[in-house]
N, C-alpha and C positions, 0 to 999 in steps of 0.2 A: 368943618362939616363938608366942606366943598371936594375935601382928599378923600375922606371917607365917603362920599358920592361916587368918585373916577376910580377909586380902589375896590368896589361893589361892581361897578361896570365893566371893571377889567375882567373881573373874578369870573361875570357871570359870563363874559366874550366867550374866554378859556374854555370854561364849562361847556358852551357852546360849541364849540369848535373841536373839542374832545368830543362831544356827542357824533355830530356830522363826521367825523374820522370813524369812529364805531358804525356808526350807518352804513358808510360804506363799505366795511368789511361786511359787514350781517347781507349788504345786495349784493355783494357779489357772489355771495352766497346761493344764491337765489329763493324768488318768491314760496317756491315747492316747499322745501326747507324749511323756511321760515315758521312756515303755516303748521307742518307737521309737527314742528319742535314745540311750536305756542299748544299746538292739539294735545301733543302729549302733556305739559307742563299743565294746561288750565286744566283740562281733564280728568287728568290723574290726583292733580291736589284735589279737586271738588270732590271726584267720590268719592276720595279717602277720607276728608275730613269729615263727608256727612255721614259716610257708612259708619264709621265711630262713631260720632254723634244718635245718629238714629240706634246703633247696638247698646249703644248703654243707656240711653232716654225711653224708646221706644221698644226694644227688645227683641227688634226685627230690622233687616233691611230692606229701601224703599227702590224696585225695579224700577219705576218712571221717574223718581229721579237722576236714576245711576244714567239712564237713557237720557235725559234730558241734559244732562251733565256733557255727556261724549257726544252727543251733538251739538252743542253752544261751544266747546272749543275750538273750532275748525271756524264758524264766526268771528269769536272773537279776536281767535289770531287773525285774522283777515280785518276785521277789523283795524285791529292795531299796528299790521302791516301799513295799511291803507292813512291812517296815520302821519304816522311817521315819516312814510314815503312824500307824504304832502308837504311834511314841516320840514324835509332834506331839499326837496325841491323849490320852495320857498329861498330857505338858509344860500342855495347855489345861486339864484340869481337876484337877492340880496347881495351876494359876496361878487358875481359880476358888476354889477351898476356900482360898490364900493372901489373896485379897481377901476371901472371908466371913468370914473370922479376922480378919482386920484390922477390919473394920467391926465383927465383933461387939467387940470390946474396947475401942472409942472410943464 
């Protein structure tokens, strides 16, 4: 049980560290970027799906949502920028104090 413990924890490092390399690239990107890409992607899926949704249920579509819609994307990429940027800058100085540990013990 004990390998299958340290083989989960490896797994999930990797995962990790794969993640924070992806971050990276997405910041150096920058925040602009970011935001507009997340704008376009939530946006555009929400009022696609509901303006389906409402044409074949409802028989019309619904102008305060479409608007409500394109303006919660710009949120919630900020949001999730907001995020992410937290748990990269977390993961960076977790991964400092792992290296000052390391070298203080050798």
């Amino acid at each position: 049980m004990n390998t299958v413990s340290k083989r989960y924890q490896t797994w999930r490092r990797r995962r990790h560290l794969e993640w924070v390399g992806r971050w990276e690239q997405i910041r150096l990107k920058g925040k602009i970027h970011f935001i507009i890409r997340g704008w376009i992607i939530w946006s555009a899926g929400l009022i696609l799906l509901t303006s389906v949704y409402d044409h074949y249920s409802v028989g019309r579509l619904s102008l305060l949502k479409i608007l409500c819609y394109f303006r919660a994307g710009p949120i919630l990429s900020g949001v999730a920028w907001w995020s992410s940027d937290s748990e990269y800058s977390a993961a960076k100085i977790d991964e400092r104090r792992r290296t000052e540990s390391q070298s203080a013990c050798q």
